[in-house]
N, C-alpha and C positions, 0 to 999 in steps of 0.2 A: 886291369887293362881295359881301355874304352873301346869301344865296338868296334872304332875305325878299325885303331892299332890291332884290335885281335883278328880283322877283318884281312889286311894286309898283310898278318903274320903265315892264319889262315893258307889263302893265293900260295905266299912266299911256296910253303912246304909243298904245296899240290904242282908247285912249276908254272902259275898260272897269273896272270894279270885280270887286275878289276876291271871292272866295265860300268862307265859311272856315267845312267842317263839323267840328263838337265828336263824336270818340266814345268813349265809355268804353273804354279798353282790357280785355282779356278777357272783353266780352261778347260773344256766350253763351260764347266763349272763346278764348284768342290767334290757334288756326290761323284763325280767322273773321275775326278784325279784321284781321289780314294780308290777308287776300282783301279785306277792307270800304275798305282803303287804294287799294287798286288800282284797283277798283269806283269810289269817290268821285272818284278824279282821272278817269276814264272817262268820269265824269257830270257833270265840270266844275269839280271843285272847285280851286280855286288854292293853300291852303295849308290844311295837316291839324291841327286843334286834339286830339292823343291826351290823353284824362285818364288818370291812373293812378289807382289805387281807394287807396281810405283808409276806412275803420271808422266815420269820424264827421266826414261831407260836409254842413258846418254851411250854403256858400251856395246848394249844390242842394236843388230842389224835388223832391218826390216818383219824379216820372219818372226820374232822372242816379240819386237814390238807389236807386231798386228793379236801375238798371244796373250801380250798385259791389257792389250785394247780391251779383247774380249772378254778377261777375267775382269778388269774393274766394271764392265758393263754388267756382269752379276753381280755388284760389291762386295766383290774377294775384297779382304780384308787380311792385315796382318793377323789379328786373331783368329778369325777364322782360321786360317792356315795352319796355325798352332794346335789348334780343335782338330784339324783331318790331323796332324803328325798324332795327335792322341790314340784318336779312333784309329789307325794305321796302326799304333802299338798294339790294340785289343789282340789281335791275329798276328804281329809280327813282331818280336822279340828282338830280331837277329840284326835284321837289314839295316845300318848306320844309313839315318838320315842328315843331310845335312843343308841349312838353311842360305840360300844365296838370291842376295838384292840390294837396295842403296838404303843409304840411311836413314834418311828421311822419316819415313816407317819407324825407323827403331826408336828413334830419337822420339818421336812421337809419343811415343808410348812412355821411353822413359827406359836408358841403360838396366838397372835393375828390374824394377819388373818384366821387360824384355828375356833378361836374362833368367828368371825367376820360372818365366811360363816358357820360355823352349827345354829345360830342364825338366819341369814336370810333363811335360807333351813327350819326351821321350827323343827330342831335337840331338845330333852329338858335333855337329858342327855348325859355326858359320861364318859365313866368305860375303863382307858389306864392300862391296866392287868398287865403290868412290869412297872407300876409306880407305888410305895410304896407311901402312904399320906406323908412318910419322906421329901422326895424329890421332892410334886409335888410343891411346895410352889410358883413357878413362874407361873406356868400355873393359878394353881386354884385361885392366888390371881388376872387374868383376866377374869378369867371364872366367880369368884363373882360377879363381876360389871353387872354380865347380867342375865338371868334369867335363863338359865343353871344349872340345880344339877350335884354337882360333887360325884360320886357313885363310892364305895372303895369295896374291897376283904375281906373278913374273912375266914381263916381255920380252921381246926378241931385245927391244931396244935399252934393257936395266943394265947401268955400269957394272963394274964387277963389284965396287965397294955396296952399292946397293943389292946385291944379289945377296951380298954377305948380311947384309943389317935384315931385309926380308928374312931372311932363312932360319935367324938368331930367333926373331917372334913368331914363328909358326908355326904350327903343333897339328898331328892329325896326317899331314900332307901338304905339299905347294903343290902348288896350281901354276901352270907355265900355260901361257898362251902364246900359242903358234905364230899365230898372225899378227901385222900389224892394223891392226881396225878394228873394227866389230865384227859382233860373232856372224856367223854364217856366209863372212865372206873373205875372196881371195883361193887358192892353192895351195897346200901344202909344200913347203921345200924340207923334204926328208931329212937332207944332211945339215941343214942350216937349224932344223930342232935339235939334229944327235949334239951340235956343236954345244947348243946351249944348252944342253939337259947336262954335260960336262960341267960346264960353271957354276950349274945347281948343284949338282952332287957335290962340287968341291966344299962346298958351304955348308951339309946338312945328310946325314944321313934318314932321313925323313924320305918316304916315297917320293915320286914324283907323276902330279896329275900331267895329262897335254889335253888341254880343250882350242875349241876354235876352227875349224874345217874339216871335219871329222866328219864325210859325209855319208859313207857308204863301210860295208863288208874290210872291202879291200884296204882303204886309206886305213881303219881301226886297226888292222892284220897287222900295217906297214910299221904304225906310233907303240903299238902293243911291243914290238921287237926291241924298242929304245926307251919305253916309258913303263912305269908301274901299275897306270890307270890311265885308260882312254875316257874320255871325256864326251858324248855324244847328246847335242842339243839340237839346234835348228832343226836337222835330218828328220829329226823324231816329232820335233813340233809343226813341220810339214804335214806328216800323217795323220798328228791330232786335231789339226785345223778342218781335216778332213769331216770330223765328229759332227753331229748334233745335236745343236747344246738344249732342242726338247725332247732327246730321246733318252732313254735308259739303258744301260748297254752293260750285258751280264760280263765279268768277269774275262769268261773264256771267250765272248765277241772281243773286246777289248785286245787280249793278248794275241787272237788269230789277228788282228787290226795290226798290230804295232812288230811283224816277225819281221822286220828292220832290225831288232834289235837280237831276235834270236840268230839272227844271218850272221851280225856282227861278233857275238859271241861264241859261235860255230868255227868261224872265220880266227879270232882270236885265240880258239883252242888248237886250232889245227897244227 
């Protein structure tokens, strides 16, 4: 069983739903997000959504993009990033991480050895945001061969036959996005997710993620009651923006920095 699925199995028996913070890798810079992994699993979170930076972050909202800014200004690097998932294994076994960003990067590098070195790093998923399940068909059919889920998009706006075809190739969890936009903006319409977390389900009995306006305690409490896994980005990338990227910052500053997410997960237990 891969981390996710034991991870979700897990949750299942305890009555509980995941809590799955997004952070950009290299903000304000790798030694930090190392520590901010550590931090987040401290503060409760169940599975680590790392984004890797890319030059031109068409589905992030402002907030994720001033975050890529800043990581490529360290040159955060796709390997690099795979280097912190390593050094993150040293101390953590448990906590399913999962890789999300555009392609570009991968491509770069090369389907296989991409796949090659998130595998050895200890990676258990990843979710390439401007690759449709249409066209990932080269990738995913190496990423099969290994233990790797490959974790697809849903929007408000996906037909039903598309929901179905999504559903068929993705493994791990989908991922439903709330909103129509990008991330960190707009309101939440509660019944208009429950509607469509319906249409997923019809499709898949595979978890279901909700990312996308997740801003606070409460909204997490609200999606937590209809979804398997909340999804908490921007909110969290607010506080990290906070950082500075010439200081050092132990562990326990770190996770006293970021009780957004202990709030959340407080809020989610309740």
């Amino acid at each position: 069983m891969s981390r996710i699925a034991g991870c979700f199995e897990q949750l299942k028996q305890q009555g509980r739903k995941a809590l799955v913070p997004y952070l950009t890798a290299g903000d304000p810079n790798l030694e930090t997000t190392l520590s901010l992994m550590h931090a987040l699993v401290a503060n409760g979170a169940d599975i680590i959504e790392l984004g890797f930076p890319f030059t031109d972050p068409t589905s992030d909202g402002p907030v994720i993009q001033r975050a890529v800014e800043r990581a490529l200004a360290t040159n955060t690097t796709l390997k690099g990033v795979l280097e912190t998932v390593s050094r993150f294994r040293e101390e953590d076994d448990t906590t399913p991480v999962v890789l999300m960003g555009y392609l570009n990067p991968v491509e770069c590098m090369g389907y296989q050895k991409f796949t090659d070195a998130a595998v050895a790093a200890g990676v258990d998923g990843v979710l390439i945001v401007d690759m449709p399940p249409e066209e990932s068909h080269d990738l995913e059919e190496i990423i099969h061969r290994t233990a790797l889920d490959g974790i697809f998009l849903v929007a408000p706006t996906t037909s039903d036959s598309r929901v179905s075809y999504i559903c068929k190739q993705s493994s791990g969890y989908v991922y439903y996005v709330s909103l129509k936009g990008v991330t960190g903006a707009g309101n939440l319409d509660i019944e208009s997710v429950k509607e469509n977390l319906a249409r997923v389900r019809a499709n898949t009995d595979l978890p279901v993620g909700v990312g996308f306006g997740i801003k606070d305690a409460k909204s997490a409490r609200l999606i937590s009651e209809i979804a398997d896994a909340v999804v908490v980005g921007s909110a969290l990338i607010n506080k990290i923006a906070e950082l500075d990227a010439s200081k050092h910052y132990s562990r326990e500053e770190l996770q006293t920095h970021i009780t957004l997410i202990k709030e959340i997960r407080d809020a989610m237990d309740a």
